[in-house]
C-alpha positions in Angstrom: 96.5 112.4 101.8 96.2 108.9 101.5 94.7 107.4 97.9 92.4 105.1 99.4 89.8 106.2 102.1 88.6 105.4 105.2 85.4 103.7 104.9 82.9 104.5 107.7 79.5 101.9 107.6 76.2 103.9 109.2 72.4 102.5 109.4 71.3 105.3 112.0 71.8 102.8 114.6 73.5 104.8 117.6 76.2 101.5 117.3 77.0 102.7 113.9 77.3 106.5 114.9 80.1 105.1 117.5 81.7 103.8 114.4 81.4 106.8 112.6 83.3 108.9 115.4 86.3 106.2 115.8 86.6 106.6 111.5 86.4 110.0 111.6 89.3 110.1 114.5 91.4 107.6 112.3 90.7 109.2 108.9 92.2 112.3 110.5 95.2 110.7 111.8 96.1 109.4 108.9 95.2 112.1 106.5 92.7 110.0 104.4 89.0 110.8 102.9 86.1 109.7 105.2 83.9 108.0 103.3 80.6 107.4 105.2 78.5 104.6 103.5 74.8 103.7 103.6 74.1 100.0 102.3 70.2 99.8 101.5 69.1 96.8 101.4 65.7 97.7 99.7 65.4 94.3 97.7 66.2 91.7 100.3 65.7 89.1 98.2 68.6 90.1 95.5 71.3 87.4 94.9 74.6 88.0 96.5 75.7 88.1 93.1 73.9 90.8 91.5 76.4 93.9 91.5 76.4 96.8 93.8 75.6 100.2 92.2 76.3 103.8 93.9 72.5 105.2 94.6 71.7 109.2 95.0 72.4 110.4 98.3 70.0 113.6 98.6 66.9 111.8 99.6 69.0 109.3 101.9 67.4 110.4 105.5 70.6 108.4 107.1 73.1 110.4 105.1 71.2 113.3 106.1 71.2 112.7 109.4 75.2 112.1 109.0 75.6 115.5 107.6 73.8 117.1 110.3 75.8 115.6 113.1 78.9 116.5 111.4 78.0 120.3 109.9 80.2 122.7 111.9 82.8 120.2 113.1 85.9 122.4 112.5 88.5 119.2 112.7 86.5 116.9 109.7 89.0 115.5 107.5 87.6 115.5 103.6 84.3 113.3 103.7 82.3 112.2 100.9 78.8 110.5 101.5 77.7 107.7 99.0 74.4 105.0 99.7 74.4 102.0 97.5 71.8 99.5 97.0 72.5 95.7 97.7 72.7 93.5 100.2 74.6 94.4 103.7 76.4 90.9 104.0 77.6 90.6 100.3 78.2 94.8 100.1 80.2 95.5 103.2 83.2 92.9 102.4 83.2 94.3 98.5 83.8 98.1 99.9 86.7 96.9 101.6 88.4 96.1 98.2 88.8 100.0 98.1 89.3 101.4 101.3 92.7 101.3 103.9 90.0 100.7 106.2 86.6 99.3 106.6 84.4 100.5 110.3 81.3 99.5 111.2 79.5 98.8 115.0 78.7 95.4 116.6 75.7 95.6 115.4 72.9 97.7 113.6 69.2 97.8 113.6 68.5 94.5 113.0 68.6 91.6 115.6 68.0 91.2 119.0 68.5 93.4 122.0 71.7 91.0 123.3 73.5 89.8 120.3 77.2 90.7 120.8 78.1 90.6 117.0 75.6 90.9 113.9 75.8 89.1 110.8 76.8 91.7 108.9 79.6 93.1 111.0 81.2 89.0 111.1 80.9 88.7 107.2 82.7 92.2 106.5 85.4 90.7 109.5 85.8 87.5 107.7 85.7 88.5 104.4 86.7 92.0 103.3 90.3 93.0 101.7 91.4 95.4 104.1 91.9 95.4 107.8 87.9 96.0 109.5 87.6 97.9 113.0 84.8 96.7 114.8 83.6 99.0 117.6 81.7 97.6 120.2 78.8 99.0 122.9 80.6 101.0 126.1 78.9 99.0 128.8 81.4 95.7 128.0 83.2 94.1 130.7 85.9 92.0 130.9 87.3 90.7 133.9 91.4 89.9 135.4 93.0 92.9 133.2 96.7 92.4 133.5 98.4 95.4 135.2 99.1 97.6 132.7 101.1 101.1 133.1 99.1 104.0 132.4 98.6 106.2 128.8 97.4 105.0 125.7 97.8 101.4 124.1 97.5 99.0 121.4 97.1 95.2 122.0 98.2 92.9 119.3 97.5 89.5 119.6 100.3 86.7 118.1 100.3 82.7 117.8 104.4 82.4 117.0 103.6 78.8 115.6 102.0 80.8 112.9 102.4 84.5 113.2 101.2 87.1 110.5 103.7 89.9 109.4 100.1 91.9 108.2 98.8 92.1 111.4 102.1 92.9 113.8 102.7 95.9 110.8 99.1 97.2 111.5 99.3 97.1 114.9 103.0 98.6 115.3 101.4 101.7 112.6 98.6 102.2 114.5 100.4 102.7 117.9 102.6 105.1 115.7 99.8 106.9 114.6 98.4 107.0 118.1 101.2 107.3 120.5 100.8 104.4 122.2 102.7 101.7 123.7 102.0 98.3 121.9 101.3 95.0 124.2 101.9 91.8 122.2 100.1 89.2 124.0 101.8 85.8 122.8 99.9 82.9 124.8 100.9 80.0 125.4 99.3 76.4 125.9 99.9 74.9 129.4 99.2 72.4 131.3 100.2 70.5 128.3 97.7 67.2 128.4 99.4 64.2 126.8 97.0 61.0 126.8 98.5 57.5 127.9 96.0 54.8 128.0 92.3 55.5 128.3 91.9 58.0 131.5 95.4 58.3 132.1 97.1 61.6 131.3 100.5 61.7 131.6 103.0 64.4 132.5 104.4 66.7 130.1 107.8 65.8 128.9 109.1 69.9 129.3 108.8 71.9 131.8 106.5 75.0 131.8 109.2 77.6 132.1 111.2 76.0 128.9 107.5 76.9 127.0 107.7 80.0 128.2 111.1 81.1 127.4 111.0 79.6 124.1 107.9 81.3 123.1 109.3 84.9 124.5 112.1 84.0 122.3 110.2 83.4 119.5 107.9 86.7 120.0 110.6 88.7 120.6 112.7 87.6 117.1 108.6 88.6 115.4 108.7 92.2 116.7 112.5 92.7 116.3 112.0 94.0 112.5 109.2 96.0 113.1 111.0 97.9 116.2 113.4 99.0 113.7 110.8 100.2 111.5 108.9 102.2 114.3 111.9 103.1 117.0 109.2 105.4 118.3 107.5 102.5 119.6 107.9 101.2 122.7 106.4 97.5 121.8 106.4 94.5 125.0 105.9 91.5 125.2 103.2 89.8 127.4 103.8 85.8 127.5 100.8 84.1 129.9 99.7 80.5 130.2 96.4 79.3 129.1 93.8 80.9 126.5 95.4 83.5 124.5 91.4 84.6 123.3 90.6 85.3 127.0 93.9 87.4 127.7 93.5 89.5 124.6 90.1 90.5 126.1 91.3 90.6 129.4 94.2 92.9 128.1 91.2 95.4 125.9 90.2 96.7 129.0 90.9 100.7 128.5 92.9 99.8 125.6 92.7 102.2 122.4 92.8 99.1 120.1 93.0 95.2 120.0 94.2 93.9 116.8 93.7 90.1 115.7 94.7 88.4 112.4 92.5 86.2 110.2 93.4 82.7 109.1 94.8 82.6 105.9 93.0 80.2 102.9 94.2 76.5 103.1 94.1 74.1 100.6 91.2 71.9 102.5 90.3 75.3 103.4 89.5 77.8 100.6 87.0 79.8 102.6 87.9 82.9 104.5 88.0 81.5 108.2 88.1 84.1 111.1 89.8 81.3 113.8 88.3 80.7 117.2 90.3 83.5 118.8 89.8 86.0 116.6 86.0 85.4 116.7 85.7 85.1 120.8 88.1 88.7 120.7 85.2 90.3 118.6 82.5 89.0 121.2 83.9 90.1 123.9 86.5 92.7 124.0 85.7 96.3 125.9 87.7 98.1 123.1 87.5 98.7 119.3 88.9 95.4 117.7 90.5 94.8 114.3 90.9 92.2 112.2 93.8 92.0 109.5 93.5 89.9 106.6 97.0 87.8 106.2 99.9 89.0 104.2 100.0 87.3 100.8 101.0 83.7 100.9 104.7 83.4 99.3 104.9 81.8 95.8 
């Protein structure tokens, strides 16, 4: 069994019993302790700040309601139930510094009947140690899916200007664990728009299918290491022109999993920064997304 556990967030909202059934799946798969935690947020008015302390869970009618769902289930992997007292934004992220893996829903009770992400799901996203699986509502769309052969699959999304060795190992292990295919979607931008004199664009000095070979290139020299670490993976690489936000959600449809890096902390940048892409994936992607925080910056 793994040391750390899977971390499963629950409010009672029917978005956060979704979560609760991916975490349990994954806790199994990888032979970790479910840990399914309530965050009351009884003193709303408490500083970010203020440590977070385990509460009693007996009288937690959340928890409760957990264990009833779950009583029976022949197939639970070990699960421990723990509430803690704080505030959700500031609470979720900290968890993460002890858990493989943070889950949660798009949203919980709070907030209005249309909003694609809550607050508290984008703060644990941006700013929590470990990799966070956000699992959206069933009734998302997405529309032009690339063909894609049937079975399961993982979609991993990759900028090779600046690609993250964190994320392509997370999503190579959870195709392992799964036994899936992996599609790395590696976009590129085209039409390339260089600017003359004012109003005039000129043409672009390379030709599109020189971009596209040298990116392939490049993608395929990122996943090379990792296909010798999982041979058991058939990984491919998907190079399109354009958006690479709107093919990753384009590619979630029926997918088991979308994963999506973070941006790592610049020196104009200190804060954690999610990156448009990443951000437009969790709005709008038909499948559970996850966000991996980058590898540690070389000294």
């Amino acid at each position: 069994m793994s040391a750390l556990p899977v971390i499963a967030a629950v409010d009672g909202s029917d978005d956060s019993m979704r979560a609760l059934e991916w975490a349990l799946d994954t806790a199994r798969r990888r032979a970790a302790l479910l840990r399914v935690v309530h965050v009351r947020e009884f003193a709303a008015w408490m500083p970010a700040a203020v440590p977070v302390a385990a509460a009693p869970t007996a009288d937690d009618p959340v928890l409760s309601q957990v264990r009833e769902l779950l009583a029976g289930r022949a197939d639970l992997p070990e699960t421990e139930y723990v509430a803690v007292d704080g505030a959700t934004g500031a609470t979720l992220p900290e968890l993460g510094s002890a858990a493989q893996l943070l889950v949660l829903g798009s949203r919980g009770r709070g907030g209005f009947a249309s909003l694609l992400l809550g607050s508290n799901g984008l703060a644990a996203a941006r700013d929590a140690a470990c990799p966070v699986v956000v699992v959206p509502r069933p009734d998302r769309q997405v529309d032009d899916a690339p063909p894609a052969a049937p079975g399961p699959r993982v979609v991993v999304g990759l900028n090779v200007d600046a690609p993250d060795d964190a994320t392509l190992a997370f999503a190579f292990a959870e195709a392992a664990l799964r036994s899936a295919r992996l599609q790395l979607v590696a976009a590129y931008t085209w039409p390339i728009q260089i600017w003359g004199t004012p109003g005039e664009i000129l043409p672009p000095v390379v030709e599109q299918g020189a971009v596209e070979s040298e990116t392939r290139t490049l993608a395929e020299g990122f996943l090379a290491p990792h296909r010798e670490r999982h041979p058991d993976v058939a990984a491919e690489a998907y190079v399109p022109p354009g958006d690479a936000a709107g093919h990753l959600v384009a590619a979630s449809e029926d997918a088991e999993l979308v994963v999506v890096g973070r941006h790592r902390r610049r020196l104009l940048k200190p804060a954690h920064l999610l990156g448009s892409v990443t951000h437009a994936v969790l709005l709008h992607a038909a499948c559970p997304i996850a966000v991996v925080p980058p590898a540690p910056a070389e000294e």
